[in-house]
N, C-alpha and C positions, 0 to 999 in steps of 0.2 A: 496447612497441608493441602495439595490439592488433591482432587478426587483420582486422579490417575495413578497419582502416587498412592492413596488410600488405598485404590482397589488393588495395585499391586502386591503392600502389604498383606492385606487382608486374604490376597491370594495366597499367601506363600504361607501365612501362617495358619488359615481353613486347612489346607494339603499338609502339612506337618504333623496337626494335632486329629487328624480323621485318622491318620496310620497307626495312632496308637489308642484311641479311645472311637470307633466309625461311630458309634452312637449319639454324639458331642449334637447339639444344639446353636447355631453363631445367633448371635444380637448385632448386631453392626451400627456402626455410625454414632450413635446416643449424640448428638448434634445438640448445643446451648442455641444455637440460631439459627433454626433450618429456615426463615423467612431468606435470611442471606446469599441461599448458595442455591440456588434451584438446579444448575447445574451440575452438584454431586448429588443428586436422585436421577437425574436424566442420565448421568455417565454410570455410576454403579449400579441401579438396576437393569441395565442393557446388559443381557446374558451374555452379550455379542464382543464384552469390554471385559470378559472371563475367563479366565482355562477352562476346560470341560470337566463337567465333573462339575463345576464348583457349588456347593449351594449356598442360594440364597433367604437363610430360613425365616429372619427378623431383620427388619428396619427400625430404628428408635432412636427418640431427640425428644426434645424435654422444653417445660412453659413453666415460667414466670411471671405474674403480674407484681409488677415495680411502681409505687408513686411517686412524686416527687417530692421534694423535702417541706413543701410549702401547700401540702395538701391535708385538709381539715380529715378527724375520722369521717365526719359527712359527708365531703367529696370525694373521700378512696372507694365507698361503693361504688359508685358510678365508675370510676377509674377502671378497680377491676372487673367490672361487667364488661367490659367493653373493649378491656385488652383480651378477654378470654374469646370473646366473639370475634374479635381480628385473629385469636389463635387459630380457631375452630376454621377459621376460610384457609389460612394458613395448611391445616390438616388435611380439608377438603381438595387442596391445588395437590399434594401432595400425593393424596391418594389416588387422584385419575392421574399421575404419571406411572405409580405402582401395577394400577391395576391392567396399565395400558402396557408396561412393558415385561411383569414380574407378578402378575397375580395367584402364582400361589406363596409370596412371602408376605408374611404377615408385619403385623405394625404394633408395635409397644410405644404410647408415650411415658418413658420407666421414668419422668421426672416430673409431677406437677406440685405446684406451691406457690406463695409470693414469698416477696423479699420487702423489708419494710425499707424508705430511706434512712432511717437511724441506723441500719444494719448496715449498709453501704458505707457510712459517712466513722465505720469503725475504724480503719487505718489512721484517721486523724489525729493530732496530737492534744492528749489531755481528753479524749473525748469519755464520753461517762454514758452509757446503756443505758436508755428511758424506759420506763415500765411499760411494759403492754396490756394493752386493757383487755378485758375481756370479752368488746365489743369485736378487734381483730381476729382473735380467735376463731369467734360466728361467723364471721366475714369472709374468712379464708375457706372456713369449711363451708361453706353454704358455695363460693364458686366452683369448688372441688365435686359438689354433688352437681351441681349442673355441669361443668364439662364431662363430667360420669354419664350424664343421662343423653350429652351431646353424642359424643364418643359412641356410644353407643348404637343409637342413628345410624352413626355415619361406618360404623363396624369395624371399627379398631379391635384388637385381640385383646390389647391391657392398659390401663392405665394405671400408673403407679405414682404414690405420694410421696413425695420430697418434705422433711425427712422424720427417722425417729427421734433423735436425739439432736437439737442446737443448743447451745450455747453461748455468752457472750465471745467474743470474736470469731465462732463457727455458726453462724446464722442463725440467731437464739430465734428469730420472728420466724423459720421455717420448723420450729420444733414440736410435735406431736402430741410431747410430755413436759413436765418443767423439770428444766437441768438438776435442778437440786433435790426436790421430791419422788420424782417419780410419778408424781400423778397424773393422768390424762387429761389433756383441754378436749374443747370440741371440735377439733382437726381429727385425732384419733377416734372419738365417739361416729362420728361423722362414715370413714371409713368403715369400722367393726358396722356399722348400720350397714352399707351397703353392701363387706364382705358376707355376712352371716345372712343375707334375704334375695338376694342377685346371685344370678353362676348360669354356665353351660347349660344349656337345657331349657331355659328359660325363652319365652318368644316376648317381643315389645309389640304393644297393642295400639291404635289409634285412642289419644285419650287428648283432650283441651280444658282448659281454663282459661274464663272468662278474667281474673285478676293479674293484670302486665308484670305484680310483682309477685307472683306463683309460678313456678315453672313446675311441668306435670309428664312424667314418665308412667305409661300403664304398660304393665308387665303380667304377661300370663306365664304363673308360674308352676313350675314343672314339678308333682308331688311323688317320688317312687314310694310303693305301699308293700307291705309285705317283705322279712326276711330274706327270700328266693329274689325277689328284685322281679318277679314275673308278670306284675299287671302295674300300670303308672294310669295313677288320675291326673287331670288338667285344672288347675281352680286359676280364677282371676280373682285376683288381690286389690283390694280400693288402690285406683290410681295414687303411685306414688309422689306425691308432695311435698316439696320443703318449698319455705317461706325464703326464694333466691335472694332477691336483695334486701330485705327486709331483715331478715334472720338477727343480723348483727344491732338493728334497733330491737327487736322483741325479745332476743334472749339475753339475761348477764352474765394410720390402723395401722410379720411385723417386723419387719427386716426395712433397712434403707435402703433403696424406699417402701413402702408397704402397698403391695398389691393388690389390684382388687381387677379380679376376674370379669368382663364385662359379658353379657347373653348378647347373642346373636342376633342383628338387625331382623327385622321379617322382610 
């Protein structure tokens, strides 16, 4: 669909559903490949390519790190570090068109995860689900916590995790929990970490690590004290730390996908 056509739609159905609910909230786009199309950001955020009236409340497209079928669990760190860092430039071209032609609509990436190549290669005939280790798990959520802390930075509104529930032929390697238990991996743990300790209010601090495979988010975080909600202290919290690419050698969130509110650049 091209973007002319999109924003057409997009027109007609903002103006239809404002008349019966004016309160209504749009998310637009959710885009699988916004690397692809730089010109449906250039065209739909140009107020100028609008009816009057129309608002532009959310922008949002979604990341995937993919390996290929012939990559060790040793070589997919590297793999997904590095597509996430292509994302993040990806996000950043993104945003100086936003804020250049639409800055007060905000940004949701409402889709972050990988996909394993086992997952991919499901349409095939006779093919059989290989087990996932425990090492992927780490692996996925350790980059989810660094494009959390990237995002961040860079002042996206939300990032959200792809997904609660996979399973064999619905993407079991993006799944939260295990299809059959119920029980949470460290995809989920990962999230509820950042859901329950991060939020609005929060300010991001200057903070470094000297170790390349540490990545270090310092957040001063915002305490309200008191019933009344009438006096707020300010305390800094030890720089927050996960072991980025490393996690997945050292160790062995709730709606699709699960949100996690990010604090505000300083």
């Amino acid at each position: 669909m091209s973007p002319e056509l999109y924003t057409a739609i997009y027109d007609a159905v903002v103006s239809a559903m404002l008349k019966v609910q004016p309160k209504t909230k749009f998310v637009a786009a959710a885009l699988a490949f916004p690397s692809g199309n730089p010109h449906f950001f250039e065209y739909f955020l140009d107020h100028k390519n609008h009816q009057p009236a129309i608002p532009l409340d959310f922008i949002s497209y979604h990341f995937y790190a993919v390996p290929t079928s012939d990559q060790t669990d040793e070589a997919q760190q590297y793999t997904f570090f590095a597509q996430a860092d292509g994302f993040l430039n990806i996000v950043r071209y993104i945003e100086s068109i936003r804020q250049r032609l639409s800055p007060d609509t905000g940004t949701m990436i409402n889709e972050i995860g990988a996909i394993s190549a086992d997952d991919l290669a499901q349409g095939q005939p006779g093919h059989i689900n290989k087990p996932i280790p425990t090492s992927y798990w780490n692996l996925t959520s350790a980059m989810y916590a660094y494009i959390f802390a990237e995002l961040s930075r860079i002042g996206v509104d939300v990032a959200g995790e792809s997904q609660l529930v996979g399973y064999p032929t619905q993407f079991p390697s993006v799944s939260m929990v295990d299809w059959e238990t119920g029980k949470p991996n460290a995809r989920y743990w990962v999230l509820k970490l950042l859901h329950d300790n991060f939020g609005p209010g929060d300010r991001l601090v200057e903070a470094e690590s000297t170790n390349a495979y540490v990545h270090v988010m310092g957040v001063l975080i915002l305490v309200v004290s008191g019933a009344s909600c009438s006096s707020t202290n300010a305390i800094v919290r030890s720089s927050f730390r996960f072991p980025a690419r490393r996690m997945a050698k050292k160790n062995s969130w709730m709606s699709r996908p699960g949100f996690s509110r990010l604090p505000p650049p300083t």
